[in-house]
FIBA-668211 format. One record per atom (N, C-alpha, C, O): x, z, y. Coordinates in steps of 0.1 Angstrom, whole numbers, padded with zeros to 4 digits, always signed. Example, Ala and Ser with C-alpha at 12.3 -4.5 7.8 and 13.67 -1.06 7.14 Angstrom:
BEGIN
+0132+0078-0057
+0123+0078-0045
+0132+0078-0033
+0142+0085-0033
+0128+0071-0022
+0137+0071-0011
+0129+0079+0000
+0134+0080+0011
end
This chain:
BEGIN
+1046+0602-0642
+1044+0587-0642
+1032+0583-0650
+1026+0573-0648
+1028+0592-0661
+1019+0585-0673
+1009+0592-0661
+1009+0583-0652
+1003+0600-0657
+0991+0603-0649
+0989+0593-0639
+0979+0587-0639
+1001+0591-0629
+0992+0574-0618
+0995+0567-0632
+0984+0567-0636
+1000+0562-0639
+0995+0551-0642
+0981+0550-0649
+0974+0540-0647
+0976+0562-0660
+0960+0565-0661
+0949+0567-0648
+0937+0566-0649
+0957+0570-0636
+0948+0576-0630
+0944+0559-0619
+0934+0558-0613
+0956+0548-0619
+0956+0537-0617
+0947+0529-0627
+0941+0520-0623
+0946+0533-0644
+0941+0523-0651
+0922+0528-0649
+0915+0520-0654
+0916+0538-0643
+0905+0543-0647
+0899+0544-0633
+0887+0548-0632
+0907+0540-0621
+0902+0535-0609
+0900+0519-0612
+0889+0514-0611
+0914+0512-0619
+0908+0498-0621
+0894+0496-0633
+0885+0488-0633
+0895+0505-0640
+0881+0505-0647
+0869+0509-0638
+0859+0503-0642
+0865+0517-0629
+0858+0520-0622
+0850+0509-0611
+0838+0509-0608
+0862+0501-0607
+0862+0489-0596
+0857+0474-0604
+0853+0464-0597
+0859+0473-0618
+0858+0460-0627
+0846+0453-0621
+0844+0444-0614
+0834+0465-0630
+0821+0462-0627
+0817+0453-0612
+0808+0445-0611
+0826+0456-0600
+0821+0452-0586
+0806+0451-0584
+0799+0441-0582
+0802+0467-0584
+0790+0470-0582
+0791+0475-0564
+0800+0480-0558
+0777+0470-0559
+0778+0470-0546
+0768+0475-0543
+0758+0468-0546
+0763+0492-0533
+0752+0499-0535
+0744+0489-0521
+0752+0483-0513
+0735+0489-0520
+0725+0484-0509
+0717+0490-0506
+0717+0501-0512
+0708+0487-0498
+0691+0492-0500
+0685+0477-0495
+0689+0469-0487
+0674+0478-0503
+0661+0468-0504
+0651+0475-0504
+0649+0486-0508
+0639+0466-0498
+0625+0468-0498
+0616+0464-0510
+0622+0453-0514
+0604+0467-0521
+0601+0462-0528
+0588+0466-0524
+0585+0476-0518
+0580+0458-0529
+0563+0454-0525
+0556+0459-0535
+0556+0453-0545
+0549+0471-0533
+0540+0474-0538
+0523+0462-0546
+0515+0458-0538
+0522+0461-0555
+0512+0452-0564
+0502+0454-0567
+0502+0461-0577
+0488+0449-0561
+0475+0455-0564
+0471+0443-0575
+0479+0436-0582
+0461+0443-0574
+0452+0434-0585
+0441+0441-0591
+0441+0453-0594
+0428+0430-0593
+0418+0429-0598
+0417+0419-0608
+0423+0408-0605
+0411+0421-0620
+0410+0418-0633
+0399+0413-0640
+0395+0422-0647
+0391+0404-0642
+0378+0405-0653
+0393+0406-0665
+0405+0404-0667
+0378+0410-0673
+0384+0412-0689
+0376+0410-0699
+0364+0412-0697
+0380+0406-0709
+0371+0405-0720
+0382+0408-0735
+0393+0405-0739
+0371+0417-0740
+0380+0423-0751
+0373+0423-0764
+0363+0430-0767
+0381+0411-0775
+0372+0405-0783
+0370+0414-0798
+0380+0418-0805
+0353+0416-0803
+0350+0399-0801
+0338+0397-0793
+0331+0387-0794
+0337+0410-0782
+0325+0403-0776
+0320+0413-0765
+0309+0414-0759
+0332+0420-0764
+0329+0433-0747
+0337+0424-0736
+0346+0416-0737
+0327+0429-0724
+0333+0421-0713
+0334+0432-0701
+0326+0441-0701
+0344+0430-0692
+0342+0439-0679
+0353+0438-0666
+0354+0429-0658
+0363+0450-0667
+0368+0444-0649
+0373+0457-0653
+0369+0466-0660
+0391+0455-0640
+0402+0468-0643
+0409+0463-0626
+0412+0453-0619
+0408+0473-0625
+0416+0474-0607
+0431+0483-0610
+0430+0494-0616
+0439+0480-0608
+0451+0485-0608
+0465+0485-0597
+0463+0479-0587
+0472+0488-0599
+0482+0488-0588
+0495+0491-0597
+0495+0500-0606
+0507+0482-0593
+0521+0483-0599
+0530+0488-0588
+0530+0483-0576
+0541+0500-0594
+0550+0504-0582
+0564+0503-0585
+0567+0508-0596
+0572+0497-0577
+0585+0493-0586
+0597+0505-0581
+0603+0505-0570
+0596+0512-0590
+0609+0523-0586
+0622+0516-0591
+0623+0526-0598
+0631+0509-0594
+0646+0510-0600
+0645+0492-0602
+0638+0486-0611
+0653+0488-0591
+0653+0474-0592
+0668+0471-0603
+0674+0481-0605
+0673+0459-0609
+0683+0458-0614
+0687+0444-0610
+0679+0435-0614
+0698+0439-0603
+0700+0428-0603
+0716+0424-0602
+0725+0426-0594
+0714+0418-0613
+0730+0412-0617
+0736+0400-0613
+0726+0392-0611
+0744+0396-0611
+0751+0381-0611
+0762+0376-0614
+0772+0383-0614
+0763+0363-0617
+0774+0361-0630
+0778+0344-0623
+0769+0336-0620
+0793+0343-0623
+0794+0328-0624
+0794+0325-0639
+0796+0333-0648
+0792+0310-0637
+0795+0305-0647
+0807+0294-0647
+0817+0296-0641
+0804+0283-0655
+0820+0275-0655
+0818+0266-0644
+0827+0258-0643
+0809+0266-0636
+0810+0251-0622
+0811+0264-0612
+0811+0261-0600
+0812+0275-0615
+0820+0287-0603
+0808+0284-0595
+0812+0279-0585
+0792+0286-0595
+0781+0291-0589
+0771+0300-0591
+0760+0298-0597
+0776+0311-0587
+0764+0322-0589
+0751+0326-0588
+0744+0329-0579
+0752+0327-0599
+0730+0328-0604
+0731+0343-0607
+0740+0348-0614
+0718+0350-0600
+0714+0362-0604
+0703+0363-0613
+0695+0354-0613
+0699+0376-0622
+0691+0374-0628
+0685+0387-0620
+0693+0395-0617
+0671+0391-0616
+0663+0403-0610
+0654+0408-0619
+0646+0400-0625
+0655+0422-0620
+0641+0429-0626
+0635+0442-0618
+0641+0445-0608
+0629+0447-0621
+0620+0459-0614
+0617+0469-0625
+0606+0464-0626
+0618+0477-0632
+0609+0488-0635
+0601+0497-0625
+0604+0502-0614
+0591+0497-0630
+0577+0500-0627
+0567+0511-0633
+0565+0512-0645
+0563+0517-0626
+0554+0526-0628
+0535+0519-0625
+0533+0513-0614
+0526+0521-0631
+0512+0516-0630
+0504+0524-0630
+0507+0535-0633
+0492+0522-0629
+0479+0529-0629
+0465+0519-0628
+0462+0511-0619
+0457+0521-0640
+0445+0516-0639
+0431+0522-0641
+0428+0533-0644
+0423+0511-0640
+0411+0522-0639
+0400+0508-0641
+0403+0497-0635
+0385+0510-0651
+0381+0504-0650
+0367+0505-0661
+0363+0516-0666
+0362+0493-0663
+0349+0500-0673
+0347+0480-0683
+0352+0469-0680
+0340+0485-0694
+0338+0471-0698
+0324+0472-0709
+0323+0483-0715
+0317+0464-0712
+0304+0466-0717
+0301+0458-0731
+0299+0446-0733
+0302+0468-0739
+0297+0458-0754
+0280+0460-0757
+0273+0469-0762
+0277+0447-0750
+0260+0444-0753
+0259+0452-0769
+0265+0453-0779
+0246+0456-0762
+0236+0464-0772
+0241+0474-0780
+0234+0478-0790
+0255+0481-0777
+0262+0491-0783
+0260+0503-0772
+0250+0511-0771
+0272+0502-0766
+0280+0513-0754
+0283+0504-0742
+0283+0492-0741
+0285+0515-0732
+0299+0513-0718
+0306+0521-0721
+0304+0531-0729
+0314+0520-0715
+0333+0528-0714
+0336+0525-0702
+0332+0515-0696
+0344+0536-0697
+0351+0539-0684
+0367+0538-0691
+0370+0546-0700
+0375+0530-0688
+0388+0533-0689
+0398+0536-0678
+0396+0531-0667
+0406+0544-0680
+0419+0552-0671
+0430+0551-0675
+0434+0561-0682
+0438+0541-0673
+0454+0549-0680
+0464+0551-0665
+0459+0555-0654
+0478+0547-0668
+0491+0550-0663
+0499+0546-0676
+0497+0549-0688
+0511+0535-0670
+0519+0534-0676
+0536+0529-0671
+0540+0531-0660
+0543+0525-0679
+0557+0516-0672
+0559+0506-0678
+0554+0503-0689
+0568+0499-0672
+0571+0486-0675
+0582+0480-0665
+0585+0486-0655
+0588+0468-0671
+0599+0464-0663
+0591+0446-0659
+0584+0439-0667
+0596+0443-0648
+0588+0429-0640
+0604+0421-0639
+0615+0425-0636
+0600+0409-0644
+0612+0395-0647
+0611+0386-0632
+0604+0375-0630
+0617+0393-0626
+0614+0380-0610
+0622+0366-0617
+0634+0365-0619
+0614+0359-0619
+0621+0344-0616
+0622+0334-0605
+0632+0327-0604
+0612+0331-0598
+0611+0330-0585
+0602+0342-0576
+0596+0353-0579
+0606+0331-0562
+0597+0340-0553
+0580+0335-0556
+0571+0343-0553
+0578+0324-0560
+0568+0325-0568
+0560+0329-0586
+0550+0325-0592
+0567+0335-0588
+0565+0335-0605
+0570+0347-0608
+0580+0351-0602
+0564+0355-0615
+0569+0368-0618
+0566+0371-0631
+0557+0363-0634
+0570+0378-0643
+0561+0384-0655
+0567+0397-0655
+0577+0400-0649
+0559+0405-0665
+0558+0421-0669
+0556+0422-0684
+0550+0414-0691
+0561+0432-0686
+0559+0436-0700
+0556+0452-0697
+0565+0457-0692
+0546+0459-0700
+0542+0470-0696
+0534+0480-0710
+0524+0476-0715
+0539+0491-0712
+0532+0501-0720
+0524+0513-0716
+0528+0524-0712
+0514+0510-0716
+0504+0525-0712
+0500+0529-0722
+0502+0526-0734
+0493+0543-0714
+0487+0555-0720
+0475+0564-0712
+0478+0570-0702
+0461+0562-0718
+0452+0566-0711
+0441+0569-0719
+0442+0569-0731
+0429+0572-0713
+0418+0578-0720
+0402+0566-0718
+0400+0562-0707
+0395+0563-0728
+0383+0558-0722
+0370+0565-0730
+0370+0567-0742
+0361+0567-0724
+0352+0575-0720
+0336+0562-0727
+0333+0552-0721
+0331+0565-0738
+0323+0555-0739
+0307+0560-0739
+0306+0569-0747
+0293+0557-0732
+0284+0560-0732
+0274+0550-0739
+0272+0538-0735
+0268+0555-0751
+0262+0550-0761
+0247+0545-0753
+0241+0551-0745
+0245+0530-0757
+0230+0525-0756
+0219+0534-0762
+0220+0540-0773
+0207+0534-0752
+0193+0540-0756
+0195+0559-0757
+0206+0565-0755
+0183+0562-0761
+0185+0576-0756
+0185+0587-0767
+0176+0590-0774
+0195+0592-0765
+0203+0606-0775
+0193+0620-0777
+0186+0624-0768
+0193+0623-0785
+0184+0641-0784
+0192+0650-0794
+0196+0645-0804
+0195+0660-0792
+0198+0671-0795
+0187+0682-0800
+0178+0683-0793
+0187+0688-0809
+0182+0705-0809
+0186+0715-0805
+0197+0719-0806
+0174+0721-0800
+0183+0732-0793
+0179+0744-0804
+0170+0743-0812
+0191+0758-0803
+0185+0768-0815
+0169+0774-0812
+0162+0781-0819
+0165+0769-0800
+0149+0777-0802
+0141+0765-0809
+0129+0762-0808
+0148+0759-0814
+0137+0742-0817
+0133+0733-0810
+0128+0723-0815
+0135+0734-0794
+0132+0721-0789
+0138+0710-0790
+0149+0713-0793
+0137+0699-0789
+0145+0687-0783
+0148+0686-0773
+0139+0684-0765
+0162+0686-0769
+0164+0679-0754
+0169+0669-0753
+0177+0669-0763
+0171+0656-0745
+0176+0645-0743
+0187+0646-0738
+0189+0653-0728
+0200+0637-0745
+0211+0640-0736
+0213+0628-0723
+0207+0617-0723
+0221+0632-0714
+0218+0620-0705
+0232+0613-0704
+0240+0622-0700
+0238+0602-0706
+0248+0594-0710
+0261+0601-0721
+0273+0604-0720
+0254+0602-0729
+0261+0610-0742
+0273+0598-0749
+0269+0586-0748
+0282+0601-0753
+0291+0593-0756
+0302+0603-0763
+0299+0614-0767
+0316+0596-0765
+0326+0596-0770
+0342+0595-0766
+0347+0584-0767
+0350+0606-0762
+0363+0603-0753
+0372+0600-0762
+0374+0608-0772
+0380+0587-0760
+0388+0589-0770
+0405+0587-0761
+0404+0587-0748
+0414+0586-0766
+0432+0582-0761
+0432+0566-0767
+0427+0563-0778
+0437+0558-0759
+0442+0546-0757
+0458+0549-0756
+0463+0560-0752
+0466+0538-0760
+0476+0535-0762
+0479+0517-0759
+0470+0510-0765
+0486+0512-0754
+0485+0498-0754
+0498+0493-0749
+0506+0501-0744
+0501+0478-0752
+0510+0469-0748
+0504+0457-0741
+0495+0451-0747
+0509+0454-0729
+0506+0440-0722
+0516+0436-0714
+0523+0443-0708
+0516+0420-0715
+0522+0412-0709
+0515+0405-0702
+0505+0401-0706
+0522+0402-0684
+0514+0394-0681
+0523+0380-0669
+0535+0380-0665
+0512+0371-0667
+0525+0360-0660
+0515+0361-0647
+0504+0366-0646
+0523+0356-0639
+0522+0356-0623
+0523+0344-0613
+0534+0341-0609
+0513+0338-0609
+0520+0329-0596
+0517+0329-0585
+0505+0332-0584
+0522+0327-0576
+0518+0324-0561
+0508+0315-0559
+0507+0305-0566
+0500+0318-0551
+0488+0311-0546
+0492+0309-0532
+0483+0310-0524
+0505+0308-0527
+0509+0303-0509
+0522+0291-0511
+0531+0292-0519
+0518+0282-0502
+0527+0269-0505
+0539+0275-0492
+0547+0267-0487
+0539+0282-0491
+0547+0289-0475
+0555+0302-0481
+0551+0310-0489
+0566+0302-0476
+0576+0310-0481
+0572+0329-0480
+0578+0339-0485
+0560+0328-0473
+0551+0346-0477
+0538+0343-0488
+0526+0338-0488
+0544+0347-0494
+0539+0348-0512
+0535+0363-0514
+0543+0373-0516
+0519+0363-0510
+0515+0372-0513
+0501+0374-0522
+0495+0383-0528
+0499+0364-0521
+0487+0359-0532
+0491+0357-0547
+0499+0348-0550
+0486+0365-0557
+0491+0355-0570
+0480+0356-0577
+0471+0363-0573
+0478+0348-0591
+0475+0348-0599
+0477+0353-0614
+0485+0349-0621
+0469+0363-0618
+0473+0371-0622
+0468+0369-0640
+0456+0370-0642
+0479+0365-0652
+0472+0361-0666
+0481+0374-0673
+0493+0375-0672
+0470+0385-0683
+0472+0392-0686
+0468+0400-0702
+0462+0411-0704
+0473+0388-0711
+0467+0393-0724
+0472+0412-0730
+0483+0415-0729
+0463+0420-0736
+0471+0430-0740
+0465+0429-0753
+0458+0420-0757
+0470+0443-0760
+0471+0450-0774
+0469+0467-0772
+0478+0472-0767
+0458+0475-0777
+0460+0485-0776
+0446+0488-0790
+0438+0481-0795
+0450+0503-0791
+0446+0510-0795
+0434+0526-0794
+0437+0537-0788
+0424+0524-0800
+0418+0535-0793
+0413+0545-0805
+0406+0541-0815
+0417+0558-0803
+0419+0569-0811
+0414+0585-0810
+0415+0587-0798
+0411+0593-0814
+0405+0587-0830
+0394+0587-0831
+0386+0594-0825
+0392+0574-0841
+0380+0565-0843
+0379+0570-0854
+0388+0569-0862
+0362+0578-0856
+0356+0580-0870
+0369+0584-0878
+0368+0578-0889
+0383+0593-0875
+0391+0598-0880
+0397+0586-0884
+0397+0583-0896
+0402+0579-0878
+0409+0564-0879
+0414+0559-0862
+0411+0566-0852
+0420+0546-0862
+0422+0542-0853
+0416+0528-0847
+0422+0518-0851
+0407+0525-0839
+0404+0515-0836
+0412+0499-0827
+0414+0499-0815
+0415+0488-0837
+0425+0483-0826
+0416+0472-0813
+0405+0469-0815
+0423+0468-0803
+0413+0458-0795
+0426+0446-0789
+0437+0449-0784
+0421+0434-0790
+0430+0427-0784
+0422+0419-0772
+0412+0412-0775
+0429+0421-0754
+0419+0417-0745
+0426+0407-0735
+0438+0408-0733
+0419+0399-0730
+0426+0391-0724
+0420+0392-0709
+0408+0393-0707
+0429+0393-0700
+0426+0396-0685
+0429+0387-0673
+0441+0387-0672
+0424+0381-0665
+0427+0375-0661
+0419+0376-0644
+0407+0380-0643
+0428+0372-0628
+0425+0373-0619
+0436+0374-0610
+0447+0367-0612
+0434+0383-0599
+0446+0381-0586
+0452+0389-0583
+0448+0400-0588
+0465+0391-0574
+0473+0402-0570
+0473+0400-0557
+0470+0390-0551
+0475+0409-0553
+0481+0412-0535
+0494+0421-0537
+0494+0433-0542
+0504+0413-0530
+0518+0420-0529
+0514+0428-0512
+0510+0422-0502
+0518+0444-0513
+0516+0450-0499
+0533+0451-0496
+0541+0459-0501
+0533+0442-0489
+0549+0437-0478
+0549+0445-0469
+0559+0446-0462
+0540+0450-0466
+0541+0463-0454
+0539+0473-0460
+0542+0483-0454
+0535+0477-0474
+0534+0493-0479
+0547+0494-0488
+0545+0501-0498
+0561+0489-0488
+0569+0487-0495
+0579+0501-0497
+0581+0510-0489
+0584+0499-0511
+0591+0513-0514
+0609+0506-0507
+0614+0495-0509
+0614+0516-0501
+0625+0517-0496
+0639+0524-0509
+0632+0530-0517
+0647+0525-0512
+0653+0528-0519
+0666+0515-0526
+0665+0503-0528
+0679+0526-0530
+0689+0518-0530
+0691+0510-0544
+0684+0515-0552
+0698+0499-0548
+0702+0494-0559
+0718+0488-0565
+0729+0491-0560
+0716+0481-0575
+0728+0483-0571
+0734+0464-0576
+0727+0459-0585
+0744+0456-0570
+0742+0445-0581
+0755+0446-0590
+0766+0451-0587
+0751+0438-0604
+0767+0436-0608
+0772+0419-0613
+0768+0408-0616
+0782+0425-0611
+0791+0411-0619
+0790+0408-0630
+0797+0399-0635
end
């Protein structure tokens, strides 16, 4: 008798949650960026967001009408370059994750952490010695260093029509680039431009909702 009734109490624990498996489609996220990273480099970042593991819950409340809340975790990738007059250029590259807050079908935000490398080519022209004594010139000689960063960004629709595939894309971050002159260099950049949701290149896979 004590086993069904454990084995009755830990089916009713099992069933509480009233989690319900589905599958949904989720939309792949491009976007293009100017940037400017103060107090005075400016340039441009192309990227793409992929939402592996959606989470969406719902809950009544006391007038007994159910509101869901949706999110996405996300995998990213970017790539891009930006120019501090009369210094250097840099090539930047990361990959990172992050989880996306749907609040409408218009409006979206992210909170996202990367990790990547940027590549910087020093103004005017470099020389070297070689051991027989000559000089040679180097030709875009620079410095690789590891980036680390945090950004958040907000989102809206640019379609008055229920296919919302245009947005607007505002994108302040925080990162770090390392090692600098055996130290760490910090940069704070603000980005800003558009997205394209690909509604036909969408990832298929199940989720799950809860109570």
């Amino acid at each position: 008798m004590k086993t069904v009734l454990l084995s009755a109490w830990l089916l009713f624990s099992v069933m509480a949650p009233a989690q319900d498996s589905l599958h949904i489609y989720r939309p792949a996220f491009l976007y293009v960026l100017t940037t400017y990273d103060f107090p005075r480099s400016y340039g441009f970042m192309i990227g793409t967001c992929l939402p592996f593991h959606p989470i969406i819950k719902e809950k009544k409340y006391k007038d007994l009408k159910p509101r869901s809340s949706e999110k996405d975790e996300f995998i990213s990738a970017e790539s891009g370059g930006y120019r501090c007059p009369f210094a250097y250029s840099s090539i930047v590259v990361n990959a990172g994750i992050g989880i996306r807050y749907v609040k409408s079908a218009k409006h979206f935000t992210e909170l996202s952490l990367n990790q990547g490398i940027v590549r910087t080519m020093y103004d005017g022209k470099v020389y070297e010695l070689n051991p027989d004594g000559s000089i040679k010139e180097r030709i875009l000689f620079g410095r690789t260093y590891f980036t680390t960063g945090f950004s958040y960004s907000q989102n809206w629709s640019l379609n008055n029509r229920s296919s919302n595939l245009w947005f607007i894309r505002l994108k302040p971050a925080a990162w770090i680039q390392y090692p600098y002159n055996s130290f760490l260099k910090p940069h704070i950049s603000l980005q800003a431009g558009v997205g394209y949701l690909l509604k036909k290149h969408s990832s298929f896979y199940p989720y799950k909702t809860q109570a």
